[in-house]
Backbone bond lengths (Angstrom), bond angles and torsions (degrees), N, CA, C in turn:
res aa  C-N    CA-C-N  psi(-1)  N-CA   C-N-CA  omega(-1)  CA-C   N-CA-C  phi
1 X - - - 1.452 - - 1.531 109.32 -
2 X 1.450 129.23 163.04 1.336 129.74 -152.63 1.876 87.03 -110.32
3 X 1.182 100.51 138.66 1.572 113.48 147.26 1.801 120.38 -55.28
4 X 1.505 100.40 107.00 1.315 91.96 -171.98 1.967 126.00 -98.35
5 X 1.534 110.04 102.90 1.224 108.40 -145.70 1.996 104.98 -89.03
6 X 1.584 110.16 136.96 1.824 87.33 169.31 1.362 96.44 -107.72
7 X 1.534 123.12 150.70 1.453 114.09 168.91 1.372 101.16 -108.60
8 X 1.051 103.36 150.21 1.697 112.96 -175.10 1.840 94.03 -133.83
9 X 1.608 114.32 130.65 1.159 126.03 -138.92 1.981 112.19 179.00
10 X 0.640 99.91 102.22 1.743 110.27 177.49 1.809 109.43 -46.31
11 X 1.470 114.39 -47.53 0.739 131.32 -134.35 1.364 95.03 -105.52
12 X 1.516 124.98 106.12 1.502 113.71 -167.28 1.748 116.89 -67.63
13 X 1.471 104.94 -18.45 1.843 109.62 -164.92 1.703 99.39 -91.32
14 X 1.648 105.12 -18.38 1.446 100.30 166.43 1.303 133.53 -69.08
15 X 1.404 103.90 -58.39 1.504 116.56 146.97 1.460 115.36 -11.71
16 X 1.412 103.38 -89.19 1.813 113.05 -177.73 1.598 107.48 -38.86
17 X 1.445 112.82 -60.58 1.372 108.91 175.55 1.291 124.07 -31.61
18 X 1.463 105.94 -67.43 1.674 118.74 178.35 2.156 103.14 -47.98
19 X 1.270 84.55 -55.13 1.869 75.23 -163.95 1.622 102.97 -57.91
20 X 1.358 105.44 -52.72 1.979 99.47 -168.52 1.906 90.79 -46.30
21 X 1.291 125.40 -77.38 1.102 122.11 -171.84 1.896 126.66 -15.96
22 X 1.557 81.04 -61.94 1.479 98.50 175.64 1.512 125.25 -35.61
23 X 2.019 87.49 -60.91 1.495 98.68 -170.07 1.731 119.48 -79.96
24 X 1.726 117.96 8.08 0.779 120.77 -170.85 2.322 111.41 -95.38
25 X 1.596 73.66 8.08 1.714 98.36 167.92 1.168 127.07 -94.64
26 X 1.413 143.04 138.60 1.111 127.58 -174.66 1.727 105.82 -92.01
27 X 1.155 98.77 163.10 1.649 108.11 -161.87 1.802 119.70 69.58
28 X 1.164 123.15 14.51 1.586 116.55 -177.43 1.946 102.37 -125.35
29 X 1.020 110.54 139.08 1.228 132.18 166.17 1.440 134.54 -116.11
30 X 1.253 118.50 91.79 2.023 101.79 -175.60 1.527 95.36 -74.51
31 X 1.405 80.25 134.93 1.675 80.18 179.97 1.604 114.95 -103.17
32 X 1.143 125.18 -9.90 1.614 163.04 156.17 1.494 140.59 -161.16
33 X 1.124 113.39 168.01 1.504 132.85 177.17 1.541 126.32 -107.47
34 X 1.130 113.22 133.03 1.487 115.40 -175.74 1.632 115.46 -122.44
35 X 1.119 135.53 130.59 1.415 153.40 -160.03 1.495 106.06 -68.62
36 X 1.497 105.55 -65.29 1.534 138.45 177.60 1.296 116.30 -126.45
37 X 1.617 120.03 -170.86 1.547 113.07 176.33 1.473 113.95 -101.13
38 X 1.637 120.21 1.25 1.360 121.87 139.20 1.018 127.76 -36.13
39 X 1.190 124.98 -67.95 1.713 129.03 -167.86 1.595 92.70 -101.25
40 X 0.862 151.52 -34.12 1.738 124.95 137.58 1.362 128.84 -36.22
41 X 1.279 136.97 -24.94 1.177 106.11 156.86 1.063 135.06 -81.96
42 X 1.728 116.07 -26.33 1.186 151.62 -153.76 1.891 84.82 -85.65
43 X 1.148 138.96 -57.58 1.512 149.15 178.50 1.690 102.13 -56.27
44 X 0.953 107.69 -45.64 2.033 110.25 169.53 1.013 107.94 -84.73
45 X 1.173 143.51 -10.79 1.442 114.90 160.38 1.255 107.85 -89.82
46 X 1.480 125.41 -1.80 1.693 101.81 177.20 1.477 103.30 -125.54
47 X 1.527 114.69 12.91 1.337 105.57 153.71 1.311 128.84 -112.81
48 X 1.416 91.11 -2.10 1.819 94.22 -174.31 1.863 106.35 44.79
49 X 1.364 87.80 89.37 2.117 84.16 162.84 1.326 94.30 -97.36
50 X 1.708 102.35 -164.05 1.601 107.39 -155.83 1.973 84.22 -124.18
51 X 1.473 89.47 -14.40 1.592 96.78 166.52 1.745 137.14 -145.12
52 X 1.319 138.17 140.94 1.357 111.27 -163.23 2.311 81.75 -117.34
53 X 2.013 94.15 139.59 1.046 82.24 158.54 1.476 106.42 -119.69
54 X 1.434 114.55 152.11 1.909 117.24 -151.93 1.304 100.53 -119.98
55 X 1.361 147.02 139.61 1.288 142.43 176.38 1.886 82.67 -103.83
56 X 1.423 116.25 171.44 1.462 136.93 -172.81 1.474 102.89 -89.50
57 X 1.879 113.18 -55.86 1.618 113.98 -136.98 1.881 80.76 -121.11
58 X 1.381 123.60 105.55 1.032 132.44 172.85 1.710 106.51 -138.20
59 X 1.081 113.35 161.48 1.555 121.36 156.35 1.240 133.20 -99.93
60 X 1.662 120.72 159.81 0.944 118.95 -119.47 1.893 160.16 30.33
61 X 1.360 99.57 -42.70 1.717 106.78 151.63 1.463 96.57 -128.88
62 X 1.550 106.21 150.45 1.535 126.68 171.31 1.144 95.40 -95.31
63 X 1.605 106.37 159.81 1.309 117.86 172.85 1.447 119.97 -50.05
64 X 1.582 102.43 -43.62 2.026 107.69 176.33 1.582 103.87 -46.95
65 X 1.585 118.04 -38.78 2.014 116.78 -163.55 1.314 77.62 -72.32
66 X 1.189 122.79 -58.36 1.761 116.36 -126.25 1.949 89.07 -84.39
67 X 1.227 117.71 -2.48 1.601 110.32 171.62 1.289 114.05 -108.29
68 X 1.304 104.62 -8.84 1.808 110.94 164.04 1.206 90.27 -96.26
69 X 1.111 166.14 -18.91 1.513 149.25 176.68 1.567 117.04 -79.52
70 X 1.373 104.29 -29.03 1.802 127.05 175.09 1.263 107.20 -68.54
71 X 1.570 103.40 -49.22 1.685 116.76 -179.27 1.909 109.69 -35.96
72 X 1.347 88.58 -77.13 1.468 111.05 174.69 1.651 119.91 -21.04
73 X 1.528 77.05 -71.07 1.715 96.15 -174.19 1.830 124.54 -68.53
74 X 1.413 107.07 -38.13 1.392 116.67 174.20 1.395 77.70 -137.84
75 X 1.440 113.02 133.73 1.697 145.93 178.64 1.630 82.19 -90.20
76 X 1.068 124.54 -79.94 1.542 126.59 -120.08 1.828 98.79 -110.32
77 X 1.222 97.18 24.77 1.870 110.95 169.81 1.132 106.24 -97.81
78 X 1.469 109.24 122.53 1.560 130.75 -172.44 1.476 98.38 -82.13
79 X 1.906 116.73 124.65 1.147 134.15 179.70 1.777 101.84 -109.63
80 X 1.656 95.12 155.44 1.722 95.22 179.46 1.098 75.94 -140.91
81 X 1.454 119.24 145.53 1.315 135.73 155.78 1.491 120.36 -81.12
82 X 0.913 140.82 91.97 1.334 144.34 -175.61 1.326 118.86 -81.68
83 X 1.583 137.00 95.45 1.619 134.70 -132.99 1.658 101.98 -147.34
84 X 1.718 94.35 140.57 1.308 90.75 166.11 2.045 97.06 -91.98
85 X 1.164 110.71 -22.52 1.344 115.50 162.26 1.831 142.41 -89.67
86 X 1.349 105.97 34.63 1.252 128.79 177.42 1.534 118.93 -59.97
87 X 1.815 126.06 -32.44 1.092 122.01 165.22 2.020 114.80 -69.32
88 X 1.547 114.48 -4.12 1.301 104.83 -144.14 1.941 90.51 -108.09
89 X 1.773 116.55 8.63 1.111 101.93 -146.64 1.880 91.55 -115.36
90 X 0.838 111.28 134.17 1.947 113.18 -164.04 1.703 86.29 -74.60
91 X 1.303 95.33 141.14 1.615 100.74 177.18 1.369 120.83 -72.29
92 X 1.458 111.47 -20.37 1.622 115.91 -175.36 2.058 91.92 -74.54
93 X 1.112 116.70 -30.96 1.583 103.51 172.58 1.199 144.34 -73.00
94 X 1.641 76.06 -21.76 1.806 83.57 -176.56 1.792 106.30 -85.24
95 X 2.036 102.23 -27.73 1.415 85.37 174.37 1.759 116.89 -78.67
96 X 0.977 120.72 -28.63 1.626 135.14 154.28 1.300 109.43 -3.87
97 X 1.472 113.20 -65.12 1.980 133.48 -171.75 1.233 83.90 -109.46
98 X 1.282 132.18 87.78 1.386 147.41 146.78 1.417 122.84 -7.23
99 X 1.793 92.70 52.32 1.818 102.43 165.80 0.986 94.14 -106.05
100 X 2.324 95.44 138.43 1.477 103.22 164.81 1.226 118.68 -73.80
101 X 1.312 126.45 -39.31 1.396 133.75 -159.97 1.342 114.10 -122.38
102 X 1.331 129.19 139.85 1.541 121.93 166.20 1.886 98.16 -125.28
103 X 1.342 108.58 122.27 1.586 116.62 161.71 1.362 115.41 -113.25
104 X 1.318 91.86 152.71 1.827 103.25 -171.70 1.675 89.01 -80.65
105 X 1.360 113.65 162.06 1.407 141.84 160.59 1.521 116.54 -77.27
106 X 1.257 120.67 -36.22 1.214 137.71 160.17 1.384 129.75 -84.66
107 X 1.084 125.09 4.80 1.525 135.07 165.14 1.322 103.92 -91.30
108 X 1.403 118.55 175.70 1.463 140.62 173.23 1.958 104.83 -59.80
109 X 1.768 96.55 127.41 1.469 92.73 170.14 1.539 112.03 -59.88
110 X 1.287 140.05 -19.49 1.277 122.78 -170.90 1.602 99.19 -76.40
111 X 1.364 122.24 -11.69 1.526 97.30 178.54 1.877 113.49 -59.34
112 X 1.411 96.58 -50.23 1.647 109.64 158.24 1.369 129.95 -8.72
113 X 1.676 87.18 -68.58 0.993 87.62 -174.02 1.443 125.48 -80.96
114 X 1.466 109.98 -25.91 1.651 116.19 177.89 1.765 104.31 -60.07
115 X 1.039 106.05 -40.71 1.939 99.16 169.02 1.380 120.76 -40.91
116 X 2.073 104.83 -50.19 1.278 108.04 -162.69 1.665 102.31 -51.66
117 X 1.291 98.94 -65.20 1.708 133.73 -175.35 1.538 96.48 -42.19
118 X 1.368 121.38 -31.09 2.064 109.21 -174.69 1.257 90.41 -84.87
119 X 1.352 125.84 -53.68 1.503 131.46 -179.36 1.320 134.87 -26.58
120 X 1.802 108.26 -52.99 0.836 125.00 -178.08 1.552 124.78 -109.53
121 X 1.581 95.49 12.54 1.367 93.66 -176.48 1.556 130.80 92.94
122 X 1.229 97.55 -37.84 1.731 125.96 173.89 1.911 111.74 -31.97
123 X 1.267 96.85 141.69 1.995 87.67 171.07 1.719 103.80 -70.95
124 X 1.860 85.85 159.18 1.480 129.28 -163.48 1.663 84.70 -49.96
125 X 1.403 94.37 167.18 2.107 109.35 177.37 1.414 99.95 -61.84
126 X 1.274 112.78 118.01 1.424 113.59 -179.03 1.535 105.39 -97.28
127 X 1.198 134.16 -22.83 1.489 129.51 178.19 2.024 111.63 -144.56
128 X 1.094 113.74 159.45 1.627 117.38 -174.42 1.539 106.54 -102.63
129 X 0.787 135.93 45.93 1.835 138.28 -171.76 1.749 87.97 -39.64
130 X 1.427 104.16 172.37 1.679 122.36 -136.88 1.990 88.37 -103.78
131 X 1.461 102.17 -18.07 1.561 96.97 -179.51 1.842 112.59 -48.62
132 X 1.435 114.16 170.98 1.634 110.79 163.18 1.553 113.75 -146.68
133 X 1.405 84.99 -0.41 1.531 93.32 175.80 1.385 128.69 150.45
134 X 1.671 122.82 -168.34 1.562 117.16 -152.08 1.069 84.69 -132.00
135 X 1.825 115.16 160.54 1.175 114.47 156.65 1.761 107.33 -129.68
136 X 1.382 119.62 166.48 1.267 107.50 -176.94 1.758 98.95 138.07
């Protein structure tokens, strides 16, 4: 069965990026898209994924609300922070608001993806596709 991922993401070309990327893995599924961390949380609680990916700098909820709001609601749902500000975030906070993972936006998508795949259990990076990264 596929790891079923929602990305929640401001940025509509990020989004797309992340999912084509994603789904061009075997075992991963986006199962939706989220605007902000409003309708990301509101989209995980009624789809239950097996993973949430979270951008930081959105409107109306930031990634910090909308992963304290996830917290609450599903405890034991593995969050990645997906950041153009990932060097800027103190590690005692990010484990604090119960994110497993924080990836840069500017690093290599396979870091991404090796999260999704530890996250969810999924097999090791099986191939390096030519992407290097997101912006947004």
């Amino acid at each position: 069965m596929a790891a079923r991922v929602l990305i929640v993401d401001d940025s509509a070309p990020v989004r797309r990026l992340v999912k084509t990327y994603l789904e061009a893995h075997p075992g991963l599924a986006v199962i939706d898209e989220a605007a902000d961390g409003v309708e990301g949380v509101v989209k995980a609680r009624a789809l239950k994924p097996d993973v949430v990916i979270l951008d930081l700098a959105m409107p109306r909820m930031n990634g910090w609300q909308a992963a304290a709001a996830l917290r609450k609601l599903m405890p034991q749902l593995p969050i990645i922070m997906f950041t153009m500000h990932a060097g800027a975030l103190p590690p005692s906070a990010v484990h604090d608001a119960g994110i497993a993972a924080v990836v840069s936006k500017t690093g290599p998508m396979e870091a991404l993806l090796a999260e999704v795949r530890r996250l969810t259990g999924g097999p090791e990076l099986l191939s390096k596709p030519a992407t290097s990264g997101a912006s947004g």
